[in-house]
KOLGU-4560 file (N, C-alpha, C; in nm, 3 decimals, padded with zeros to 5 digits):
<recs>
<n_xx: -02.033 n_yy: -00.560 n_zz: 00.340 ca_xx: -01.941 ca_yy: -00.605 ca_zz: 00.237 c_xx: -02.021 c_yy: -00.630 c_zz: 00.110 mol: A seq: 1 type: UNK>
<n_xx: -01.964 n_yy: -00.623 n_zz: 00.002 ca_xx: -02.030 ca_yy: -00.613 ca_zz: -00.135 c_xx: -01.935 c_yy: -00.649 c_zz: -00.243 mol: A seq: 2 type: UNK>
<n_xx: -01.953 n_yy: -00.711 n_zz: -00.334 ca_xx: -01.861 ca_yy: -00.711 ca_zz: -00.453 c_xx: -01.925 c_yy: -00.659 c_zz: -00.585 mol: A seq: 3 type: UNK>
<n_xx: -02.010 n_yy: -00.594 n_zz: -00.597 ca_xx: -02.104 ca_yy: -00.518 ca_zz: -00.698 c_xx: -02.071 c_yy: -00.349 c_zz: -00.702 mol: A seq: 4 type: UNK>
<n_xx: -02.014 n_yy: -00.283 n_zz: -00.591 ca_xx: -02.085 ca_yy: -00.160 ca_zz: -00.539 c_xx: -01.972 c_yy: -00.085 c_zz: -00.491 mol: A seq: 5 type: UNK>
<n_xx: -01.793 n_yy: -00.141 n_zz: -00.576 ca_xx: -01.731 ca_yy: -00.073 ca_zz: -00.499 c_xx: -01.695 c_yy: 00.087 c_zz: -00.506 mol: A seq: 6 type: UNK>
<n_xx: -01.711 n_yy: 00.137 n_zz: -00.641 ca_xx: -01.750 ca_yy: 00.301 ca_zz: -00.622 c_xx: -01.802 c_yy: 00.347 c_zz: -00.521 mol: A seq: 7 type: UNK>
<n_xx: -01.934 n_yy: 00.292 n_zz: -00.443 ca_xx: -02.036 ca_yy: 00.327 ca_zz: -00.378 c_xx: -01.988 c_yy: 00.344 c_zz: -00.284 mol: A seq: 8 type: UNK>
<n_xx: -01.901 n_yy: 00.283 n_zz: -00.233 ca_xx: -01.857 ca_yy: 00.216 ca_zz: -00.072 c_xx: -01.678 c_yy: 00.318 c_zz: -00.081 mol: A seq: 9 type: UNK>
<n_xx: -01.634 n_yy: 00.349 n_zz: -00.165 ca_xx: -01.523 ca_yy: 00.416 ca_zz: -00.258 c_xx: -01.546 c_yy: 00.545 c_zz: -00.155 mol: A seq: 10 type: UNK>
<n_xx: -01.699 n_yy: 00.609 n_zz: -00.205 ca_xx: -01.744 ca_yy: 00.741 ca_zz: -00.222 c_xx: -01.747 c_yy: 00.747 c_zz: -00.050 mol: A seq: 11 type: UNK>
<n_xx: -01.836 n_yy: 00.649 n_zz: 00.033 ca_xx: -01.884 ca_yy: 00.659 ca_zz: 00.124 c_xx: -01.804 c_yy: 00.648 c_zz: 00.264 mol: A seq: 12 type: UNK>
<n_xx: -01.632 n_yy: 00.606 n_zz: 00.220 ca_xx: -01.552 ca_yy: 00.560 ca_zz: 00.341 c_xx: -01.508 c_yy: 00.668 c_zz: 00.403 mol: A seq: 13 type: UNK>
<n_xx: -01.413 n_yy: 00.712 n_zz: 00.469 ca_xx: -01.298 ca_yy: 00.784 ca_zz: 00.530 c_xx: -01.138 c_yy: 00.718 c_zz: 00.482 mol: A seq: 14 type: UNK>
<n_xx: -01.123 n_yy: 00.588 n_zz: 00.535 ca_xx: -01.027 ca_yy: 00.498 ca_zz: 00.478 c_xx: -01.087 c_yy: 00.391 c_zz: 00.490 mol: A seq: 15 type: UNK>
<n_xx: -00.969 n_yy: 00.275 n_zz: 00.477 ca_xx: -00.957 ca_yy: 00.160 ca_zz: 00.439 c_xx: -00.825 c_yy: 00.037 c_zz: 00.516 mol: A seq: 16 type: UNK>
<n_xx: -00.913 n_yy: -00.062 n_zz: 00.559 ca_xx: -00.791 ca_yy: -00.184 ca_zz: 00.605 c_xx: -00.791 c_yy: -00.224 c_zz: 00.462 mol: A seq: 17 type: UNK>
<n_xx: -00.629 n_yy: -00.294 n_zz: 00.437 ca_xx: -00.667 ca_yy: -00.347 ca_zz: 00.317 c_xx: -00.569 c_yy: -00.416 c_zz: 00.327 mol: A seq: 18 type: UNK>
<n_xx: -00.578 n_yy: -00.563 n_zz: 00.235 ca_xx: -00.495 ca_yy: -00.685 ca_zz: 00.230 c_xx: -00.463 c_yy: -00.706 c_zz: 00.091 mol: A seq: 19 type: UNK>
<n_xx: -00.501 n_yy: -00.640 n_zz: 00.033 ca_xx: -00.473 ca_yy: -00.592 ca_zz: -00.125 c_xx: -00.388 c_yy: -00.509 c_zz: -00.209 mol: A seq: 20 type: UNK>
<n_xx: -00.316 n_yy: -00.559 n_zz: -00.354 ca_xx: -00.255 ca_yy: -00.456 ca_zz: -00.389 c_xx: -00.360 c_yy: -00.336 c_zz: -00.496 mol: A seq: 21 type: UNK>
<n_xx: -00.389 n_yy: -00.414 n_zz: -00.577 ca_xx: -00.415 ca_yy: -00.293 ca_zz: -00.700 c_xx: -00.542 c_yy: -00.247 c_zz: -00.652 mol: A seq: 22 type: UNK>
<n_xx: -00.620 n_yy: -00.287 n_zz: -00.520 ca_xx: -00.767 ca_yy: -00.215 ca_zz: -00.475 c_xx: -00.709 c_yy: -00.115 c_zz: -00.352 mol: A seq: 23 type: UNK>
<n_xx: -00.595 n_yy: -00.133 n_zz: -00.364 ca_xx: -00.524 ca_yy: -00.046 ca_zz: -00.231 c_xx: -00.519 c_yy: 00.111 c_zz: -00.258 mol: A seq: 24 type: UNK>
<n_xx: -00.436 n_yy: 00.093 n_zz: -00.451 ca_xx: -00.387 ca_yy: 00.177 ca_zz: -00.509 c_xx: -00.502 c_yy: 00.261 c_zz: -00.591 mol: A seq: 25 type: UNK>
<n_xx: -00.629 n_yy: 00.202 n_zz: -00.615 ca_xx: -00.775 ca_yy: 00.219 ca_zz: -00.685 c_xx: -00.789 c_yy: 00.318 c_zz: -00.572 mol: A seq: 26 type: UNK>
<n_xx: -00.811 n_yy: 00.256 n_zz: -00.452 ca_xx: -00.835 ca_yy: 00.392 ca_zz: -00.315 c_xx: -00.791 c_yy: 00.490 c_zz: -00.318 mol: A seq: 27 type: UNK>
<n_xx: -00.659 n_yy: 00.497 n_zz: -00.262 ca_xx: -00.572 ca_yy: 00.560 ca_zz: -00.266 c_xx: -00.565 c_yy: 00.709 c_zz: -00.405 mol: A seq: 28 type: UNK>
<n_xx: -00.611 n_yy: 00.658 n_zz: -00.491 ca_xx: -00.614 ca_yy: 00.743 ca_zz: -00.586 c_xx: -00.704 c_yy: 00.812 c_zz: -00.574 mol: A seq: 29 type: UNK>
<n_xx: -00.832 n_yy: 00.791 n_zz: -00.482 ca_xx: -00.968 ca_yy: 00.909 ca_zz: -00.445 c_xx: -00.902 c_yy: 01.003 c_zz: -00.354 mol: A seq: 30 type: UNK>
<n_xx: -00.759 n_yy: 00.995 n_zz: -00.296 ca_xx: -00.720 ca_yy: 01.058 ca_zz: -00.201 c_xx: -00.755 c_yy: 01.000 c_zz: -00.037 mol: A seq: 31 type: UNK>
<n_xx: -00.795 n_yy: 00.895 n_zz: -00.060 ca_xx: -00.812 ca_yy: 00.857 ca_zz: 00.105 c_xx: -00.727 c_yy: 00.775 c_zz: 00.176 mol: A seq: 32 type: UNK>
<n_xx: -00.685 n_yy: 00.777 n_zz: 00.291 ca_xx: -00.586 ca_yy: 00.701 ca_zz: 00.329 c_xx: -00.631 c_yy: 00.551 c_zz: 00.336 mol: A seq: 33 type: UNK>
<n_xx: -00.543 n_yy: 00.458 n_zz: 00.347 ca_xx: -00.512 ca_yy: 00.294 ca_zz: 00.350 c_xx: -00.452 c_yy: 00.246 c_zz: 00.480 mol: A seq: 34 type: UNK>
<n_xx: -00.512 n_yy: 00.172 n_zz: 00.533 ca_xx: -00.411 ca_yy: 00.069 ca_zz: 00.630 c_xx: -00.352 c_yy: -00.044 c_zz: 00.556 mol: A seq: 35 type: UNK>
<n_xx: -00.266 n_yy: -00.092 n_zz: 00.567 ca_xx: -00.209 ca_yy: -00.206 ca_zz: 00.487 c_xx: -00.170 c_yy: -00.303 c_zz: 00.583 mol: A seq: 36 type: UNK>
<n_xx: -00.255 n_yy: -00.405 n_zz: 00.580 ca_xx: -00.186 ca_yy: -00.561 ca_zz: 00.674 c_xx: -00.137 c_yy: -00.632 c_zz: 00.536 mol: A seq: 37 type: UNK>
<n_xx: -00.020 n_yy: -00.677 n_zz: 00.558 ca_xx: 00.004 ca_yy: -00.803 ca_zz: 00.436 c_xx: -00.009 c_yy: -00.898 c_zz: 00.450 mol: A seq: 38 type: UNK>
<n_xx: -00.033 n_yy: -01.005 n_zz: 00.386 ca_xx: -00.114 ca_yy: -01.143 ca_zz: 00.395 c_xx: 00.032 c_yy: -01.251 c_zz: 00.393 mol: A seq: 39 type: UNK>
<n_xx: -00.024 n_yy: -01.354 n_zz: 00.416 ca_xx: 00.092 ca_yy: -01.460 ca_zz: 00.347 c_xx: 00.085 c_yy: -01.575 c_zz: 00.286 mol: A seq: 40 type: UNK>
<n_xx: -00.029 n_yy: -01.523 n_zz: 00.175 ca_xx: 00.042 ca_yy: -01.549 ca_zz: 00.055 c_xx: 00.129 c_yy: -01.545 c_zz: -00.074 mol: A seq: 41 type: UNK>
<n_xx: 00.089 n_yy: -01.554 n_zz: -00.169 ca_xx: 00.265 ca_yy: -01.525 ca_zz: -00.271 c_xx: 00.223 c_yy: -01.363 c_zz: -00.315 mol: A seq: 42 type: UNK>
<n_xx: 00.161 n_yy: -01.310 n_zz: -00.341 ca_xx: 00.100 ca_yy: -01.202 ca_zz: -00.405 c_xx: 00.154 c_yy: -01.083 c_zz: -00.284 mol: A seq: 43 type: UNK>
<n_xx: 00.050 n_yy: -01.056 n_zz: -00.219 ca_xx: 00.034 ca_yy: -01.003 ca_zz: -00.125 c_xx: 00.149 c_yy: -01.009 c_zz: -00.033 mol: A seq: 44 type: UNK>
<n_xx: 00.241 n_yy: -01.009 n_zz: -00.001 ca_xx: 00.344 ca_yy: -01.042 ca_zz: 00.120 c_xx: 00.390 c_yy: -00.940 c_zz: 00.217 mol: A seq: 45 type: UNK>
<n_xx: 00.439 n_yy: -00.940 n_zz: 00.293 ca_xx: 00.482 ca_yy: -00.816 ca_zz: 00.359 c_xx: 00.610 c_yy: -00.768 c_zz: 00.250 mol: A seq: 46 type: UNK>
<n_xx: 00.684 n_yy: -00.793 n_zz: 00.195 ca_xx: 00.772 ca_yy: -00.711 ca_zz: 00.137 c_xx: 00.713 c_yy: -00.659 c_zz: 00.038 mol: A seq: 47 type: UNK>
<n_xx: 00.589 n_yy: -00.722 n_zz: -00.058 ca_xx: 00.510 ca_yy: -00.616 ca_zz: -00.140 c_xx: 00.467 c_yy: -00.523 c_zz: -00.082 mol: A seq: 48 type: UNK>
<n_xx: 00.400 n_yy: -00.518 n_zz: 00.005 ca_xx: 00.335 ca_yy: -00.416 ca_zz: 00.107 c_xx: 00.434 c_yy: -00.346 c_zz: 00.126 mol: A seq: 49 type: UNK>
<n_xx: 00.572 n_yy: -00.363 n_zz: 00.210 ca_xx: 00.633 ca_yy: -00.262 ca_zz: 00.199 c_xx: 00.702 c_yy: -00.190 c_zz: 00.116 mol: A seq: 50 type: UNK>
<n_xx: 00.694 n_yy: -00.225 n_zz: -00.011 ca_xx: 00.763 ca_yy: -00.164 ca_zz: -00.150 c_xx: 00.601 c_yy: -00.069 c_zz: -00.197 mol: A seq: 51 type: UNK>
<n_xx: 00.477 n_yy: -00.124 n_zz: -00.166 ca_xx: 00.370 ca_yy: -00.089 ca_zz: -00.174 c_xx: 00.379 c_yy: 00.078 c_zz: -00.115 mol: A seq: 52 type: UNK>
<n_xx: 00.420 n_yy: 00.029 n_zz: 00.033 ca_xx: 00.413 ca_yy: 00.185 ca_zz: 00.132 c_xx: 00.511 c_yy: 00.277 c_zz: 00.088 mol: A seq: 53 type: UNK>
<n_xx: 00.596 n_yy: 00.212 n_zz: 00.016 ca_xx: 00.702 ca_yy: 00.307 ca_zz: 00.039 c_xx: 00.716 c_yy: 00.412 c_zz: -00.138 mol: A seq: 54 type: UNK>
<n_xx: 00.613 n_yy: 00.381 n_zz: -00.221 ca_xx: 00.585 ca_yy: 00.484 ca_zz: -00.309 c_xx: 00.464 c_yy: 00.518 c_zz: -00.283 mol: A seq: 55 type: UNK>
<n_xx: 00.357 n_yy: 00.468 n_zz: -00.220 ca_xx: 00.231 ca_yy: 00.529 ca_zz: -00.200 c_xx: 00.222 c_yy: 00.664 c_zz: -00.076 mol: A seq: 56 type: UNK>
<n_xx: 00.369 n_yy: 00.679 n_zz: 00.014 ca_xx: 00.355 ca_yy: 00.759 ca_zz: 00.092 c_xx: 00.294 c_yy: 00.760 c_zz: 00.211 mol: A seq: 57 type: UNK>
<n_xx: 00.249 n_yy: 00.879 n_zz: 00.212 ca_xx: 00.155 ca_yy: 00.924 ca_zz: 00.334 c_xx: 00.047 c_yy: 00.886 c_zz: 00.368 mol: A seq: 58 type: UNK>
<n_xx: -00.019 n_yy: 00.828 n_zz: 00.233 ca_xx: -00.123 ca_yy: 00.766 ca_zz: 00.223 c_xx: -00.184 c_yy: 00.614 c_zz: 00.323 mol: A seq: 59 type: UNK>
<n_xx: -00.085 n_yy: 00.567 n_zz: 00.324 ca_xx: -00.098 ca_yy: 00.449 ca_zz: 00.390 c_xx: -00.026 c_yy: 00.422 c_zz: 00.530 mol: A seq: 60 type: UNK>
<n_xx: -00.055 n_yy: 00.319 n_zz: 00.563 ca_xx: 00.003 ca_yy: 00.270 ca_zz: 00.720 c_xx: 00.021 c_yy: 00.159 c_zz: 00.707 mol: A seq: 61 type: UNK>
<n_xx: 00.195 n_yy: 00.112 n_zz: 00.708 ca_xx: 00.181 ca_yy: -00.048 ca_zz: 00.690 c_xx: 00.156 c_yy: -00.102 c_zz: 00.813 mol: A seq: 62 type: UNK>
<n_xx: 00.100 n_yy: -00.194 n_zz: 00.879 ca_xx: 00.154 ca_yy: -00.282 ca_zz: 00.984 c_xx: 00.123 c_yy: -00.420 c_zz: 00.965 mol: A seq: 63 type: UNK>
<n_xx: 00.205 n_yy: -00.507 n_zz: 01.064 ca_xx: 00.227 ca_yy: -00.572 ca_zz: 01.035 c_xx: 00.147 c_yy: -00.742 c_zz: 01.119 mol: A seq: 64 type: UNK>
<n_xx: 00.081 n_yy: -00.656 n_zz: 01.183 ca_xx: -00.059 ca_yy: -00.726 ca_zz: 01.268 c_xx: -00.153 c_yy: -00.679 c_zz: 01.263 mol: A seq: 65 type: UNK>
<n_xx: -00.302 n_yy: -00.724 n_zz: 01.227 ca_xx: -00.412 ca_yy: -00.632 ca_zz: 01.211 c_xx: -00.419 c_yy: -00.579 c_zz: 01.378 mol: A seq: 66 type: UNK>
<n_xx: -00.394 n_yy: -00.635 n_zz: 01.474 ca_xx: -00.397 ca_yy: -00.558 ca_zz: 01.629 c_xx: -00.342 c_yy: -00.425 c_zz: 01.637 mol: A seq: 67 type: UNK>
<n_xx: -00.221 n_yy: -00.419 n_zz: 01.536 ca_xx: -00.213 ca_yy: -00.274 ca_zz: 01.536 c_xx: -00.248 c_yy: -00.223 c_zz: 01.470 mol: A seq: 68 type: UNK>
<n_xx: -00.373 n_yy: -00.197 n_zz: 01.410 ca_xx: -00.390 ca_yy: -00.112 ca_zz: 01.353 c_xx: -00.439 c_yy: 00.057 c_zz: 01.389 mol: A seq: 69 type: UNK>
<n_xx: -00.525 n_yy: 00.028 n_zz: 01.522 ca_xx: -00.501 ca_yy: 00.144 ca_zz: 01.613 c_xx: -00.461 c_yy: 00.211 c_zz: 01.693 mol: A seq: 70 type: UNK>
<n_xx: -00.322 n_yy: 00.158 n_zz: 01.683 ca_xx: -00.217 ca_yy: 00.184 ca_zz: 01.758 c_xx: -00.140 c_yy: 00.308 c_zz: 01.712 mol: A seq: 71 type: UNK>
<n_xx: -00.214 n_yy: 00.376 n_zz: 01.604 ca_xx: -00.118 ca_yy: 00.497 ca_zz: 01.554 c_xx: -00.187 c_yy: 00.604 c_zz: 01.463 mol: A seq: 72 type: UNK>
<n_xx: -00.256 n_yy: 00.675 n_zz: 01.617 ca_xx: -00.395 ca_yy: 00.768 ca_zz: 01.581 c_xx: -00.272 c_yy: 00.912 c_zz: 01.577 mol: A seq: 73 type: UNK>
<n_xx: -00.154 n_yy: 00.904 n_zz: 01.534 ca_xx: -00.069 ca_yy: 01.020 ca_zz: 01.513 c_xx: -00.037 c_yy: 01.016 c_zz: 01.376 mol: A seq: 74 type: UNK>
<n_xx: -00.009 n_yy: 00.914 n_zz: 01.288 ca_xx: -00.012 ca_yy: 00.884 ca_zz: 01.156 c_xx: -00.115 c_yy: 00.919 c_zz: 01.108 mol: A seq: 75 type: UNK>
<n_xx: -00.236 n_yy: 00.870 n_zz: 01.133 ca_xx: -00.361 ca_yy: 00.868 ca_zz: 01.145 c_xx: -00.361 c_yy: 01.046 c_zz: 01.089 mol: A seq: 76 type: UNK>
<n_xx: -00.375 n_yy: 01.079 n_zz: 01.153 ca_xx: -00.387 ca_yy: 01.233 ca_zz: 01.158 c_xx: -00.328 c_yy: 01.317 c_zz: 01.071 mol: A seq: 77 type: UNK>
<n_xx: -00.182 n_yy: 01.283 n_zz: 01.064 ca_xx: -00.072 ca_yy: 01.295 ca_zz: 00.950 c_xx: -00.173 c_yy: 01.285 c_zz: 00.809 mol: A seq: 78 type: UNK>
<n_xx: -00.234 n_yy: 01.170 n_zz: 00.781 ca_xx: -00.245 ca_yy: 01.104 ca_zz: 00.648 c_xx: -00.377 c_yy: 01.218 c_zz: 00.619 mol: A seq: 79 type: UNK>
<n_xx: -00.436 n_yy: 01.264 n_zz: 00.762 ca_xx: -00.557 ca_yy: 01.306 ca_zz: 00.676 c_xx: -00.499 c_yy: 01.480 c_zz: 00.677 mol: A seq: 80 type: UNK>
<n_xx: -00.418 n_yy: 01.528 n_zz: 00.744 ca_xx: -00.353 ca_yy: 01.660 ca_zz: 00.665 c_xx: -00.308 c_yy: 01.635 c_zz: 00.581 mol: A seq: 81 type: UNK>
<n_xx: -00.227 n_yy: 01.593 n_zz: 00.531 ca_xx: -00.159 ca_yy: 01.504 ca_zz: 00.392 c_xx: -00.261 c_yy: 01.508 c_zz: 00.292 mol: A seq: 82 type: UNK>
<n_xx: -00.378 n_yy: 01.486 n_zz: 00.265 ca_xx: -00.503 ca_yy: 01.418 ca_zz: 00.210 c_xx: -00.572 c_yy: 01.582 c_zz: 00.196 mol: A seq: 83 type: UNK>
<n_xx: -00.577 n_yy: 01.661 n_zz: 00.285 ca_xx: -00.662 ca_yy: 01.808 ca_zz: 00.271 c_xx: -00.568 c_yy: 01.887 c_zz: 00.235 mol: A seq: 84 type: UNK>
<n_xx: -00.414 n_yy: 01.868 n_zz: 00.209 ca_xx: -00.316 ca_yy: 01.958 ca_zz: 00.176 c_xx: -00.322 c_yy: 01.903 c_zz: 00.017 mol: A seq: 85 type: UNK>
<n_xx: -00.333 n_yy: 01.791 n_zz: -00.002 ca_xx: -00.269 ca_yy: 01.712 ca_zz: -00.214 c_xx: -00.468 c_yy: 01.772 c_zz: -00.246 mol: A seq: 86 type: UNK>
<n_xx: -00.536 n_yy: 01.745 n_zz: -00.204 ca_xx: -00.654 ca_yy: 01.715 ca_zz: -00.258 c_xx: -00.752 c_yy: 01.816 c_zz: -00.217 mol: A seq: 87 type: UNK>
<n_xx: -00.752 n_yy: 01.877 n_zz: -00.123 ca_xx: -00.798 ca_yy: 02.018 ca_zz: -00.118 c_xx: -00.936 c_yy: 01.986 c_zz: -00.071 mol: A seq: 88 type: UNK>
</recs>
């Protein structure tokens, strides 16, 4: 973890868990997919998240427990044809 270096770490991922909005959408824009847990606080909520998923697309995976997050290696898969079909 780093707060200096996030290009670096940008360049170097596959995807991303994320509890965030506008570092969700910073990702997302390199073309890599997002997991999205929403938090609960005021910012972050699950209904941002899901207004979040639901223009960001393919890109992301909402859920709604970090336990699932590997629970859906078929999305998973989806996001990264999705990702070699927009971005080549």
């Amino acid at each position: 973890m780093t707060k200096h270096a996030y290009n670096d770490c940008l360049l170097l991922v596959d995807f991303v868990i994320t509890i965030a909005g506008t570092a969700t959408e910073q990702f997302i824009s390199s073309g890599k997919p997002a997991i999205i847990i929403p938090g609960k606080g005021p910012q972050f909520n699950f209904r941002f998240a899901e207004a979040s998923s639901l223009y960001l697309g393919y890109f992301v995976i909402l859920v709604q427990r970090s336990e699932n997050v590997c629970n859906r290696p078929d999305k998973l898969h989806l996001i990264f044809q999705n990702e070699v079909q927009r971005m080549g």
